[in-house]
N, C-alpha and C positions, 0 to 999 in steps of 0.2 A: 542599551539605547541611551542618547543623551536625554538628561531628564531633564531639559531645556524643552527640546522638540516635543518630548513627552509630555508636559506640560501645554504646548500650543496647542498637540493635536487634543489631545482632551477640552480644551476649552473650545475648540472649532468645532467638534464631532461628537464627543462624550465615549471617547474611549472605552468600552469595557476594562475593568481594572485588572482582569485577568490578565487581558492580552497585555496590557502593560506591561505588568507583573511577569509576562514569562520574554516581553523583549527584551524586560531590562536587566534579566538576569539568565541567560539562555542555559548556565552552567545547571539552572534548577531543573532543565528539563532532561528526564533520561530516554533513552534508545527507545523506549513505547512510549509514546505518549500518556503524560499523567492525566489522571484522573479527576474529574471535578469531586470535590469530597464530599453534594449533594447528589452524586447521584452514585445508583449501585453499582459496584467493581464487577467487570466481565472479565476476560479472556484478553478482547481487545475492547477499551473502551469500556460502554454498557452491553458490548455484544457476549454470549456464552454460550457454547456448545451445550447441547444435552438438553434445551429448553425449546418447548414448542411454538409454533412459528406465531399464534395468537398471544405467548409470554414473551417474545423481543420487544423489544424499545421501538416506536415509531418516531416520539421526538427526537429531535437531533438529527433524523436521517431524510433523507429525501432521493429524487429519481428512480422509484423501485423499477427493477426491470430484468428480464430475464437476463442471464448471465450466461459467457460464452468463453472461458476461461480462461481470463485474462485478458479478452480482447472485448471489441465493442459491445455495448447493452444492444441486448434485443427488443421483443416485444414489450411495451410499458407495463408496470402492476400500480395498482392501488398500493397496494402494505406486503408484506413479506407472506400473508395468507394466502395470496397466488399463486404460491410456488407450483400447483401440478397445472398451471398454464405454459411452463414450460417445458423444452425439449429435457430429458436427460441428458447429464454429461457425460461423454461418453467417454470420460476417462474412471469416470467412478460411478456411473449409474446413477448417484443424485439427482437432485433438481436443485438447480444453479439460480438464488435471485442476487443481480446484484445491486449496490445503492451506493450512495454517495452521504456526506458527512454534509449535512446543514448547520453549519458553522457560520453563528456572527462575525468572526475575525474575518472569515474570508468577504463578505459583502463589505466587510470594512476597507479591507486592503484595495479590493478594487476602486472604492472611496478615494483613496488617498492616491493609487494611480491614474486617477483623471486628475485628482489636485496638484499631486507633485509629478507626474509621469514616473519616469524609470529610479527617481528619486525612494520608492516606496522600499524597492532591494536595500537600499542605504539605512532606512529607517529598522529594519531588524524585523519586520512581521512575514516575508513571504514565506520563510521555511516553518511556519505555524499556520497558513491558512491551508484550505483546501482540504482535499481527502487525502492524508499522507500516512504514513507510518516510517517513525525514526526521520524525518524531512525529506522522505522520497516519495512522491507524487505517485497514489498505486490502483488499480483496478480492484475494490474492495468488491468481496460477495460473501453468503452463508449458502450450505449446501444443506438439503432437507432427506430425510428419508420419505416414504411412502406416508408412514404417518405424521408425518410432520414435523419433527424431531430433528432440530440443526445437531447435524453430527461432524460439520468442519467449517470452519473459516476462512478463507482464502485472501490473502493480500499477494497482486502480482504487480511489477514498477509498471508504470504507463506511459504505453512507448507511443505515443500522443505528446507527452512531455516535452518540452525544451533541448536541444544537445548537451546542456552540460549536466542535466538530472539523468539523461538515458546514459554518457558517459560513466557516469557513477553506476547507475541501478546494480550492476554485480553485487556494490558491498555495502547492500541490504543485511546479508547475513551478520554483518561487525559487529553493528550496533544490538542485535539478534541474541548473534550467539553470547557476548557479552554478558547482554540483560540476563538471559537463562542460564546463565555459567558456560566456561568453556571447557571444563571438562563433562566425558560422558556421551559426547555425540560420537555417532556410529556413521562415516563416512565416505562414500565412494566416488571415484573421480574415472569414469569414463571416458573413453578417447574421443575424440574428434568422430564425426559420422563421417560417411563420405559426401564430399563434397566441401564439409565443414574447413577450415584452414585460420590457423593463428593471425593475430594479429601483428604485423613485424615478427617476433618472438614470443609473442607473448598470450596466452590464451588461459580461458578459467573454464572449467565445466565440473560440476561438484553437486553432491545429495546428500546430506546428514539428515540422522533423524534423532531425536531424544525423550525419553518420557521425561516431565520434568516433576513437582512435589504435588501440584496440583492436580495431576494423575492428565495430564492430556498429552496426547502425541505431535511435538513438535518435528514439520518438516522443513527444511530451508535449501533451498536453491540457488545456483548462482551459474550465471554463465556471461562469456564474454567471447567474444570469435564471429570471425566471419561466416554467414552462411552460404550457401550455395549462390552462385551467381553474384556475391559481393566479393570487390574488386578493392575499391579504394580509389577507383580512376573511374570518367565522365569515360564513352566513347573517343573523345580527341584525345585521350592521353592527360588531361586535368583532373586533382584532387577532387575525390567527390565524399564533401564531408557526412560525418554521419554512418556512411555505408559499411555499418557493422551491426552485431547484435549485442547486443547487454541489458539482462536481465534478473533480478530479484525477484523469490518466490518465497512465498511463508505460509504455509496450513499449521491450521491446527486441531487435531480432531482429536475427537471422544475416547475418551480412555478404553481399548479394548475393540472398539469398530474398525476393521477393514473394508474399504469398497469393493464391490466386486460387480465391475460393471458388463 
């Protein structure tokens, strides 16, 4: 960021000096987002598998609500203790809550897009607000067991987002695989379903998994392809942007639990 502007907005606004600190040097931030060095190291953030749903972190977070895997919040919760007010998921039998990151930066940025409008992309803060991981805009949840006991973490891209974030979401895994080393992951790449069909030439569909030192199981996903009933054309024969799928997925669970829903 120019330390010019950097300088105005702070004396207009009072910038947190973090978010400064990490426009104006973006090389400092790695593929997970870092850590505040006040608060304790999770998994992601202050989140960590293996701890019970009354030991997660409440600040910081907000819009608790049941979770529907990757797609829209359900039912509202008070705190992550509501989990058996939800349905299980029925891909893993958990109870799905999911939240969002209450982040100064982001009430800031929209700050600065009423001040400057679409100026604020210019300024270097959008891919730091929000609920992201790695600056992809993601459907964050923790999944509980019966007794309460988060035993995975789910970040999925949120195809709610903008086209040229859902564009990207496939390579979620980059910054990912990366962060945890790129050796050692155990990789399958399935065909196309039916109905499914590449894009031009070109199509992703991919599931690695890796234990990594911290003893948790990492899963990573990535897909790119048309699905069923997407074309790339309006009925009159016109481009119809958008009309595809691409997606990034990241779990991370508990050393040694498998779901079995």
């Amino acid at each position: 960021m120019n330390t010019g502007i950097a300088a105005i907005i702070t004396a207009l606004i009072g910038l947190p000096a973090a978010v400064l600190a990490q426009a104006a040097n973006p090389g400092a931030i790695p593929g997970v987002r870092m850590q505040d060095d006040t608060r304790p190291a999770g998994d992601l953030r202050e989140l960590k598998v293996g701890l019970r749903a009354e030991q997660l972190p409440i600040e910081g977070y907000y819009a608790f609500a049941c979770g529907s895997n990757g797609g829209t919040p359900l039912e509202q919760l008070d705190d992550w203790t509501g989990f058996k007010s939800c349905a299980r998921d029925r891909a893993t039998g958990l109870y799905e809550v999911y939240v969002e990151y209450d982040d100064e930066g982001e009430y800031l940025a929209r700050m600065l897009l009423e001040v400057f409008g679409e100026q604020d992309g210019r300024l270097g803060l959008r891919k730091y607000y929000g609920t992201k991981v790695a600056g992809h805009p993601v459907v964050l949840s923790v999944l509980f067991d019966d007794a309460g006991v988060a035993q995975a973490i789910r970040a999925v891209t949120d195809s709610r987002a903008n086209l040229d974030y859902r564009r990207n979401a496939y390579l979620l895994r980059v910054p990912l695989m990366n962060a945890f080393g790129s050796d050692g992951w155990d990789c399958a790449y399935p065909p196309l379903a039916n109905g499914e069909s590449p894009i031009g030439n070109f199509s992703v569909k991919m599931r690695c998994e890796k234990m990594v030192a911290t003893g948790r199981r990492m899963v990573l996903e990535a897909h790119m392809y048309r699905k069923a009933g997407q074309t790339g054309y309006d009925r009159a024969g016109g481009g119809l942007e958008g009309d595809f799928f691409s997606q990034g997925r990241w779990e991370i669970w508990n050393q040694g639990y498998r779901a079995t829903p």
